[in-house]
Structures are given as structure tokens and as C-alpha cells.
C-alpha positions as CSV (number, residue, x, y, z in Angstrom):
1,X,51.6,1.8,-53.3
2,X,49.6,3.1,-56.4
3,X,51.8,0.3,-58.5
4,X,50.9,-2.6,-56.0
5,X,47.5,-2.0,-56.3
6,X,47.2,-1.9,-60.1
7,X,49.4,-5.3,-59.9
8,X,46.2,-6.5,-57.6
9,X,43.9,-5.4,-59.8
10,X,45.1,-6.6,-62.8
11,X,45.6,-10.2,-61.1
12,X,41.7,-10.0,-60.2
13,X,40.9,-9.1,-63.8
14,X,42.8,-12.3,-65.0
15,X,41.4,-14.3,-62.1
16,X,37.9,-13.1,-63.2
17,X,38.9,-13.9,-66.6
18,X,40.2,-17.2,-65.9
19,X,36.5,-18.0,-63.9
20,X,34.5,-16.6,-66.6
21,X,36.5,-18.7,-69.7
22,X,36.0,-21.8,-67.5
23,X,32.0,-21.3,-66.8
24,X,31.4,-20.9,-70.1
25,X,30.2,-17.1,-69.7
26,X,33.3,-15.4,-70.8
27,X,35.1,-15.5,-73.7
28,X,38.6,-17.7,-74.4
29,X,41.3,-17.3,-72.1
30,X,44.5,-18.8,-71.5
31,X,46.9,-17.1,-68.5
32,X,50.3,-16.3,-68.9
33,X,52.4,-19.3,-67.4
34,X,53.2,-18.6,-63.7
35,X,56.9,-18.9,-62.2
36,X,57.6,-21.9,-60.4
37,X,60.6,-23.9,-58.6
38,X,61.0,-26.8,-60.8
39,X,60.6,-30.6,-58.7
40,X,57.6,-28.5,-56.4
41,X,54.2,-30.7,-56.1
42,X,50.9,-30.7,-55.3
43,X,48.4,-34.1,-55.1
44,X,44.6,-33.5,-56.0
45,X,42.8,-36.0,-54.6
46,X,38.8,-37.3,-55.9
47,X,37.2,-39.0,-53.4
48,X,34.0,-40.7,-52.8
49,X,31.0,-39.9,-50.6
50,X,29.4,-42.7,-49.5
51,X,26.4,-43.8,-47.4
52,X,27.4,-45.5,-44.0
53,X,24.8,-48.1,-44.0
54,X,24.8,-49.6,-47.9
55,X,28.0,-48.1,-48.8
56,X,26.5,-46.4,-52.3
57,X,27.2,-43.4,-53.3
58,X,25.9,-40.6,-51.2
59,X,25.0,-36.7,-52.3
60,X,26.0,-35.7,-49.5
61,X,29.3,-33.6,-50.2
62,X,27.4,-29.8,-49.8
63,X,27.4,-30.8,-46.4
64,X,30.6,-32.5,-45.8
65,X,32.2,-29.1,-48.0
66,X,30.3,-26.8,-45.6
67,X,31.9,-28.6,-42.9
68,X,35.1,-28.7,-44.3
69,X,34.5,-24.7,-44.7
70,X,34.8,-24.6,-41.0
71,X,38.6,-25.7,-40.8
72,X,41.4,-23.2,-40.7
73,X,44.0,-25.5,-42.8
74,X,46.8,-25.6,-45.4
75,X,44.7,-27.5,-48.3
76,X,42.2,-27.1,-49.8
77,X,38.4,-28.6,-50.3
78,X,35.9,-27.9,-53.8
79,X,33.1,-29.9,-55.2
80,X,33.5,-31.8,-58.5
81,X,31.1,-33.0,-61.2
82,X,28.0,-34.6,-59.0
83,X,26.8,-34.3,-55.7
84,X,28.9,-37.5,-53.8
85,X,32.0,-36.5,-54.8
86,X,34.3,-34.5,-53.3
87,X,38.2,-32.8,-54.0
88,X,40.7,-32.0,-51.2
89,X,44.6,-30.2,-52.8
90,X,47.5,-30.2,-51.2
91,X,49.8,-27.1,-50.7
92,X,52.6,-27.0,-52.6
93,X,54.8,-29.8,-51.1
94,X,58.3,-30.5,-52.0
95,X,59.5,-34.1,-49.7
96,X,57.2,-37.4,-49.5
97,X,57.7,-37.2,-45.7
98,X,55.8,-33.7,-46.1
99,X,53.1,-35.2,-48.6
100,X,52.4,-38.3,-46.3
101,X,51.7,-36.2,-43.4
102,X,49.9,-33.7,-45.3
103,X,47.7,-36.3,-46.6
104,X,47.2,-38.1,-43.8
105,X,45.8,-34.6,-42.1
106,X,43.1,-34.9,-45.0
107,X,41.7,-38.0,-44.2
108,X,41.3,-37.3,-40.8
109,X,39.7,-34.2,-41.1
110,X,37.3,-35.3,-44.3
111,X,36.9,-38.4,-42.2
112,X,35.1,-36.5,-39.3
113,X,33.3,-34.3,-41.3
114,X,31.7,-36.9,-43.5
115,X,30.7,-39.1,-40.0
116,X,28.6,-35.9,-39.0
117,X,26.2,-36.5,-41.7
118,X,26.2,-39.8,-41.9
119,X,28.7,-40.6,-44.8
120,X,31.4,-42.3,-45.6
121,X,35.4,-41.5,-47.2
122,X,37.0,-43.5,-49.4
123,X,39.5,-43.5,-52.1
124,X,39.3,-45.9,-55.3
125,X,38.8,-45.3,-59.3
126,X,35.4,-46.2,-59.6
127,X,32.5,-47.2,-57.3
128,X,31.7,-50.8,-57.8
129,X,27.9,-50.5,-58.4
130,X,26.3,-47.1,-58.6
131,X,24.5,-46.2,-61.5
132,X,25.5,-42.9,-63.7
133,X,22.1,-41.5,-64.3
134,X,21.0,-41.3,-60.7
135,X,23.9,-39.1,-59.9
136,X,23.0,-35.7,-59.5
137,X,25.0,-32.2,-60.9
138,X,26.8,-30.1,-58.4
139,X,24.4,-26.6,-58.0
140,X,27.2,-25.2,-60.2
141,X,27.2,-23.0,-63.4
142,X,30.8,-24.3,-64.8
143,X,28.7,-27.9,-63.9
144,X,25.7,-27.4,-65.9
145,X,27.7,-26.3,-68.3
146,X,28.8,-29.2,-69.1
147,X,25.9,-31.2,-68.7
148,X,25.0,-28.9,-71.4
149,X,27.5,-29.7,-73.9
150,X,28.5,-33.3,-72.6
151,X,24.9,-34.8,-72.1
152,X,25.2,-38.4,-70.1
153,X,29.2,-37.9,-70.2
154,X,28.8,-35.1,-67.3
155,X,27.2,-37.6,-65.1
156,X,29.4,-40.6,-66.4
157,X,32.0,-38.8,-65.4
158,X,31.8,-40.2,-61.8
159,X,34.5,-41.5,-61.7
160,X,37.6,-40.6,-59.2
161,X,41.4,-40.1,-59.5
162,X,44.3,-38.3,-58.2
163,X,46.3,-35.5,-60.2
164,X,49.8,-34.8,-59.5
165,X,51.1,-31.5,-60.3
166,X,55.2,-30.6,-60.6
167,X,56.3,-27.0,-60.8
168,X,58.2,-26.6,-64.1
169,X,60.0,-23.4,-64.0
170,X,59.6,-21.9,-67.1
171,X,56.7,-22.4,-69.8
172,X,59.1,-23.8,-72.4
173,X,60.3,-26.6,-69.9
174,X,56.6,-27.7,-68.8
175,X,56.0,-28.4,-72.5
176,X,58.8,-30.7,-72.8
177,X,58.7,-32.5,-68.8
178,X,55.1,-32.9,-70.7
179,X,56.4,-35.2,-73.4
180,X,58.5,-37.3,-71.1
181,X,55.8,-37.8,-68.2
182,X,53.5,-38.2,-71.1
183,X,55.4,-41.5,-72.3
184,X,55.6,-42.8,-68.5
185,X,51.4,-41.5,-67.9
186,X,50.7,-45.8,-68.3
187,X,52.8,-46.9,-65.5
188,X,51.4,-44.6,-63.2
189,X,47.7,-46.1,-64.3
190,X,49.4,-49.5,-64.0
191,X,50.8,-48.8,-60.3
192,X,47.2,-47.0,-59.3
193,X,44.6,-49.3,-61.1
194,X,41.8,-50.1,-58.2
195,X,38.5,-49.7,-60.5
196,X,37.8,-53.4,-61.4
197,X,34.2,-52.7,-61.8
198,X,32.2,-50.8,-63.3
199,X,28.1,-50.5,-63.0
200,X,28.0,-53.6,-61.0
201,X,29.7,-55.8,-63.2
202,X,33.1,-57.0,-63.3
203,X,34.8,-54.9,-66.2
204,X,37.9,-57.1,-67.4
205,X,39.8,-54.4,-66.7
206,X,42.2,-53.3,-63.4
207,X,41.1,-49.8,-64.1
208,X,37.5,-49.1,-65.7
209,X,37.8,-45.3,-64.4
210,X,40.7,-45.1,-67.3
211,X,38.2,-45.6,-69.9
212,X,35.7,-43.0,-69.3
213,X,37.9,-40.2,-70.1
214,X,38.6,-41.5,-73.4
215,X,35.2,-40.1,-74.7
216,X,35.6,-36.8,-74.1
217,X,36.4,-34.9,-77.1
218,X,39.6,-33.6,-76.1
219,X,40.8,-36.5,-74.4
220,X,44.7,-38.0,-75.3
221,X,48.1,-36.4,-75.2
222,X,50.1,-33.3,-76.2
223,X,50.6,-33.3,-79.7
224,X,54.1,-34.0,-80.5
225,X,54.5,-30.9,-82.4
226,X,54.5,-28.4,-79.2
227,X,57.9,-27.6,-78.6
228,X,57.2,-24.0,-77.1
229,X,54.8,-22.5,-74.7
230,X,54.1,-20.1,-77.6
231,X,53.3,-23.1,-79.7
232,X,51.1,-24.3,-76.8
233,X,49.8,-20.3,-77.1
234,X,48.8,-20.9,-81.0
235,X,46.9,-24.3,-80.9
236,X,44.7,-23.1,-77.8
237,X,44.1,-20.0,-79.8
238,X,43.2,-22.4,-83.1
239,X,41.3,-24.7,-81.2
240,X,39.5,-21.6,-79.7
241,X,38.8,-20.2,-82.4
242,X,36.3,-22.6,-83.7
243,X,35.0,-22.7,-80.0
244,X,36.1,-26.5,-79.7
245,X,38.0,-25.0,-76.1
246,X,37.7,-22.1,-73.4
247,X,39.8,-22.5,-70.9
248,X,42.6,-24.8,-70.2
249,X,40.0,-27.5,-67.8
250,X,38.4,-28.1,-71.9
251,X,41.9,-30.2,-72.3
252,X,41.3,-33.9,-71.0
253,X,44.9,-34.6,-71.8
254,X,46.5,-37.6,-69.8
255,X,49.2,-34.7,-69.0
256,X,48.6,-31.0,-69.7
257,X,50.3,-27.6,-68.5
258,X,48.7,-25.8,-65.5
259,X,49.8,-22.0,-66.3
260,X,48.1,-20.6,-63.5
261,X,50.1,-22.8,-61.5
262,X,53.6,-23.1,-63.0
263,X,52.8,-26.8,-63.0
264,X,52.6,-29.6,-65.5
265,X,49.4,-32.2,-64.2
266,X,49.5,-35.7,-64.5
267,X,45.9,-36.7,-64.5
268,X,45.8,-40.7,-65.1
269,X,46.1,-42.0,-61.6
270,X,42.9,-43.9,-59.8
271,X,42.2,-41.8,-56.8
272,X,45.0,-44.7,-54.1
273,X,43.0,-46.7,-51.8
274,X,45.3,-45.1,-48.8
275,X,46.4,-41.4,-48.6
276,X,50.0,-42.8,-48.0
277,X,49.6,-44.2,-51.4
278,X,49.2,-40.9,-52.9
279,X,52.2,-39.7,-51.6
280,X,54.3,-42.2,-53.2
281,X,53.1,-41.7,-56.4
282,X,53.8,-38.3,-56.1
283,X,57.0,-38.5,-55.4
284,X,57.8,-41.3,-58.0
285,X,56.6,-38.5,-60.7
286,X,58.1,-35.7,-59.1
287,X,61.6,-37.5,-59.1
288,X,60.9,-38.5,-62.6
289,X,60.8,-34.5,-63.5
290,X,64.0,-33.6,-61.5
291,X,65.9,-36.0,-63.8
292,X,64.0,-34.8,-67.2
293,X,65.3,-31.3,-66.0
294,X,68.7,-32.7,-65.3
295,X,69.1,-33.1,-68.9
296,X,68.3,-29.8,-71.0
297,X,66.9,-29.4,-74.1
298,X,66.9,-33.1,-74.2
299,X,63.6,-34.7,-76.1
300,X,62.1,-38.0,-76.5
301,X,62.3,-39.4,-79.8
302,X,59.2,-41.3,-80.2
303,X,56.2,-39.6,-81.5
304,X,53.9,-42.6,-81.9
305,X,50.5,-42.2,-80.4
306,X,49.3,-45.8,-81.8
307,X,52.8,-47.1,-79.5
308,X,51.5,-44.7,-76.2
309,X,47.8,-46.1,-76.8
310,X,48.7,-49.9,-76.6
311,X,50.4,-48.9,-73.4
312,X,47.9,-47.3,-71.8
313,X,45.4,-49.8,-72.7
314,X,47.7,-53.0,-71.3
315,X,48.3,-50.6,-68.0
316,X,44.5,-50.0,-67.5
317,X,43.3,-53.7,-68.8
318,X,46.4,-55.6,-66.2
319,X,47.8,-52.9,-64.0
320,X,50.9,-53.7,-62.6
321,X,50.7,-57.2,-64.4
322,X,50.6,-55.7,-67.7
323,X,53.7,-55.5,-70.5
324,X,55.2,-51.8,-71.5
325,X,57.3,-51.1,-74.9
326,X,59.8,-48.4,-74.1
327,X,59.1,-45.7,-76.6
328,X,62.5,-44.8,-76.6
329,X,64.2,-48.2,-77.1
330,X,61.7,-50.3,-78.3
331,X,61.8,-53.0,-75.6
332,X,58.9,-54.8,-74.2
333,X,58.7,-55.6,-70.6
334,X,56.7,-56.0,-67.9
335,X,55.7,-52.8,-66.4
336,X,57.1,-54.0,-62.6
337,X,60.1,-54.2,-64.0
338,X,60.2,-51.1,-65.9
339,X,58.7,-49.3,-62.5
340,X,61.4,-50.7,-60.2
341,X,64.6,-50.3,-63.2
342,X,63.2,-46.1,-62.9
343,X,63.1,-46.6,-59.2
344,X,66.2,-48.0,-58.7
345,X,68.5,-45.3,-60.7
346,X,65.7,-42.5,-58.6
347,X,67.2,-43.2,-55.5
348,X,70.4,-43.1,-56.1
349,X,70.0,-39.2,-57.5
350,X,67.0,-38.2,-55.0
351,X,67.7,-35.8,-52.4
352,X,64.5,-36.4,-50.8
353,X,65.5,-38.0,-47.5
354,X,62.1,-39.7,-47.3
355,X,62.3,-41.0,-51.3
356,X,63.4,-44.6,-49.8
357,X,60.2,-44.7,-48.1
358,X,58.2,-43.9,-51.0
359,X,60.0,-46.4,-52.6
360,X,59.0,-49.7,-50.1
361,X,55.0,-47.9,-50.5
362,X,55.4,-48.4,-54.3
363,X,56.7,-52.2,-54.0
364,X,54.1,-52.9,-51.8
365,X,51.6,-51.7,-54.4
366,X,53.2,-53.8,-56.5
367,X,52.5,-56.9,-54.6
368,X,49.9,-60.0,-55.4
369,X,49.0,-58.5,-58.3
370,X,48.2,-54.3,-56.9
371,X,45.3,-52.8,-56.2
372,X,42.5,-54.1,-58.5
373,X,44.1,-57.8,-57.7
374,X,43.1,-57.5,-53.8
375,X,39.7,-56.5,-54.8
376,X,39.2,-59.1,-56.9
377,X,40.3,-61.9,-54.7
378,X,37.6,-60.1,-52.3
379,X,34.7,-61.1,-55.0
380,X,36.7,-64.4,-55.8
381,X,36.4,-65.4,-52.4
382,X,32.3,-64.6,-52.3
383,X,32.0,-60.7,-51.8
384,X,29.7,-59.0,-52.7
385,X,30.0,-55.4,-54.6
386,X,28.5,-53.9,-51.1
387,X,31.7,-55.5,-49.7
388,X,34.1,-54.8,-52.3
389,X,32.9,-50.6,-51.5
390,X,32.7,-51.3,-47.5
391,X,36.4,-52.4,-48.2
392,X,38.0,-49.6,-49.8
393,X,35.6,-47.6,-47.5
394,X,37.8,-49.3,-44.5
395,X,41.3,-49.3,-46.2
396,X,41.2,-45.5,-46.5
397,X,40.0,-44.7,-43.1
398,X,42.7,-47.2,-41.3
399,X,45.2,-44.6,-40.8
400,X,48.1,-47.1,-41.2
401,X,50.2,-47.2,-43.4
402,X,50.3,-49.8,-45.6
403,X,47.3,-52.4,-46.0
């Protein structure tokens, strides 16, 4: 008895430690890496809080959260950065038939909560025409925090997307299932682009949401370098030491390690205009992993970040109608093809009975252009940015699914 309760008290210390580093009001702290089943996952989800009658952004998440507080559930609910957004997690999930349902439990359940004080849900990347310096900071101390050290950026940073996270087993492995997500991060912003505006104008660009992040100091990609948890271990402790990081939420990477979770986090995604959406995505990075760990100690072999840039740009500037350069051969292609060539040697591997399924959801993303297109075509067709928001507002609360 004596031993469990020092193992509980040493997990509070860490959890305390953990909370501190990442307010700002503790000093540097990285946990150890957590034990996990590799091919586990988990969907974070963004969303936005918007006013039933004009469809803007709404600060009314405190009172949707307190709701939400209510609910005896398997997820999970937090603020983010400002006051009209919100986060729901999953629990750890492990089939898409699993994710879809637990997603679809989500909307419902946000869905009602929001209608009681006069909001609305939806998903998307970017809200077409609210304006960053009338959002307000979540009451927060981690929040202010970085209003204090990010100025405008804190409240720029209202923007929304999904995170993916896949157990790794061991530290070592999540460093290297890093580098190979890493190089697939721009399909996954291709397939999810919805964020074709951007402060009420029309941006160029299927995904505005993907630029945002890009200012952040520690924004980009794993440096190619890490091999090893423990070299993970010595550049947090570098970078910590001239107090350019705290915690392990100071790394904007476009796919970081989650030690306190066992996880690697794929964090390019536009928060999907459906739930079902989510799910699909998932699953296409989650089956992506089970093959990397299929094939130990195996590495990829380019190390060009100029090469991973230009893909990420062409994913986020024409989504699913943008070209993509294999890092490993060379070859350029048009990202469909490159989606459906992984998804095509996926299923014949997966075990996942409901993998199939996620399969048709990812094709039908892939249709008439994805995402962004159907929005535009909305505006093409006379919309206005009030209807291009009442639209998304409407495709994630239609609980069927595909749209």
C-alpha cells in the first residue's frame, strides 16, 4: 500500500510539474515518454462557437464548457486560445467504426449544449469573416501567457484544426513514425483544406488556417537529426536552456511527440466539416503508422526541408488538386493520386474491419475539387461570407454521413 501511494504521489508531482512548465510559472519540464500500444488513437477536434442569428463568432464557450461539465461521458471538453472556441478529445480509440460513433456522440452532445445559449457548432479551418483583434483570451493563466509573449499572434491564432494522435510504443519509435508522418503531414492538409477565407476576403488559398502557424517561432518539423528519444531529451534541454521552450505545447511542429501520452500528434489537419470526416482521417494516419512499424529500424532518406516546404505550400494553396514530390523517390504527382496509391496497398494490410469505410469517406473528400472547392462554388454561385459560415454551420450539425 505504502509503495502505491508514493507511485501516486510521485505521478501528482510530475502532473503538477507538467501544469506548471506549461503556464509559464514553473520551470522546464519534459515527462518521461509514457507506454503505449502502437496503432492506438485519439482525434482532438477545434471547433467553432458561433452566434445562431449572424453566424460570427460567438464567446460563448464558458457556457457551452460548463454545460458540457454536466455530462458523464468518455471524451473529453477544454477551452482553447479565445473565448468562441472550443476542444472536445476522444478516448483512446483503436477501429474507424469506434471513432465514427465516438465522434458522432460529440456533435450531438456539443450540439445541444451550444443551442441552450444561443450558439452554434461547426467544424472548418478558419471562420470566413471574423476579425482577430475582437476576439477575446480565455480567463486562463497558460492563455495570457501567451498573449504575453506572442502579442496579436495569441489572438490570430483563431484558427481551428484537428490533431490526430497514434500510440507509438516506445520513445525511440515515436521519433522515427515522426519522420515518416512528417513527410506525408501535406496530404493530410491537402485532403482537410476547408479555410478558403480568411478575414473576409477570399485568400487564394484552400487552407488559410495552414498559414497562421507558420509565424510562431517554433513552428516546422523535427529536425532530421533526432534519431532517439534521448536526442529529443538534449535539444529540449538546449532549447530550454536559453528559455526559447517550457514545455512540450512551446513546439508548433506539424508532427511532435506527446510523452505524456505515448503518442506521436499530427497537428496539420483543418478542423473536417463533418465529424465522420475526422474519423477517416484518423484512420488513414493511424494505418499509415502500423505499416512504418511494420518495417523496423527503417528511415526515410530525405532530409530536405526546402522539398517538405514546397509540399506543404501546394497542399494548403490547392488541396486535393495540388501536385506532391515523393521525398523518397523523387516523383511528382498529383496528391489524389498519391492519397489513393497509400490507400489502396492500406487496405489490403488493415485489420480494421471498418478501414473500407474510411476509405469511400476519404474519396468522397476527394470529390469536385474537396472541401475548400464546395465552399467556393457557394460564393461563386452569389454567397455571401454569412452563408459560406451558416453552411459549414449546417454540414456539421446534419448528422449524416457524407455531405
Amino acid at each position: 500500500m505504502s509503495e502505491l501511494m508514493n507511485e501516486e504521489g510521485l505521478s501528482k508531482l510530475k502532473q503538477d510539474a507538467q501544469a506548471q512548465a506549461v503556464s509559464g510559472q514553473g520551470p522546464a519540464y519534459l515527462p518521461d515518454f509514457k507506454a503505449s500500444t502502437i496503432g492506438t488513437m485519439g482525434i482532438e477536434l477545434e471547433l467553432m462557437v458561433l452566434d445562431r442569428l449572424t453566424f460570427d463568432l460567438f464567446p460563448a464557450a464558458p457556457d457551452i464548457l460548463r454545460l458540457l461539465d454536466k455530462h458523464d461521458k468518455p471524451w473529453v471538453h477544454t477551452p482553447e486560445i479565445t473565448t468562441s472556441m472550443l476542444e472536445v478529445a476522444t478516448a483512446i480509440l483503436t477501429s474507424f467504426d469506434e471513432a465514427a460513433e465516438q465522434l458522432e456522440h460529440i456533435r450531438t452532445t456539443v450540439q445541444r449544449a451550444a443551442f441552450e445559449v444561443g450558439a452554434s457548432i461547426s467544424g472548418g479551418g478558419a471562420h470566413p469573416f471574423q476579425k482577430w483583434n475582437e476576439q477575446r483570451i480565455y480567463p486562463k493563466e497558460r492563455y495570457f501567457a501567451s498573449e504575453r509573449k506572442f502579442g496579436y499572434l495569441a489572438k490570430l491564432f483563431t484558427v481551428f484544426g484537428m490533431h490526430v494522435h497514434i500510440g507509438a510504443g516506445t520513445p525511440d519509435e515515436a521519433m522515427r513514425l515522426c519522420s515518416w508522418l512528417t513527410q506525408r503531414a501535406p496530404l493530410f492538409i491537402a485532403l482537410s483544406a476547408n479555410s478558403p477565407c480568411w478575414q473576409s476576403e477570399v485568400s487564394g488559398f484552400c487552407s488559410s488556417r495552414s498559414n497562421v502557424v507558420g509565424a510562431f517561432p517554433m513552428s516546422g518539423i523535427l529536425p532530421y537529426n533526432i534519431r532517439t528519444w534521448s536526442d529529443f531529451r538534449a535539444h529540449f534541454d538546449e532549447l530550454a536552456g536559453h528559455g526559447i521552450v517550457n514545455s512540450i505545447k512551446d513546439f508548433y511542429w506539424d508532427v511532435r511527440p506527446k510523452p505524456e501520452y505515448g503518442t506521436i500528434e499530427l497537428r496539420v489537419l483543418d478542423t473536417p466539416l463533418k465529424p465522420v470526416y475526422a474519423a477517416a482521417l484518423a484512420c488513414y494516419a493511424r494505418e499509415l503508422c502500423l505499416e512504418w512499424a511494420d518495417q523496423p529500424g527503417l528511415w526515410p532518406t530525405s532530409a530536405s526541408r526546402e522539398l517538405y516546404i514546397w509540399n506543404r505550400f501546394n497542399a494548403a494553396r490547392d488541396g486535393v488538386e495540388a501536385s506532391w514530390i515523393d521525398p523518397e523517390t523523387g516523383v511528382s504527382m498529383p496528391a489524389a493520386e498519391a492519397i489513393r496509391a497509400d490507400l489502396e496497398r492500406l487496405q489490403r494490410r488493415s485489420t480494421d474491419p471498418g478501414f473500407p469505410k474510411a476509405c469511400k469517406v476519404i474519396e468522397h473528400l476527394m470529390k469536385n475539387g474537396g472541401q475548400a472547392r464546395w465552399l467556393r462554388a457557394h460564393l461563386d454561385a452569389g454567397g455571401g461570407m454569412n452563408d459560406l459560415a451558416r453552411m459549414a454551420s449546417e454540414l456539421f450539425e446534419d448528422g449524416a454521413p457524407l455531405g
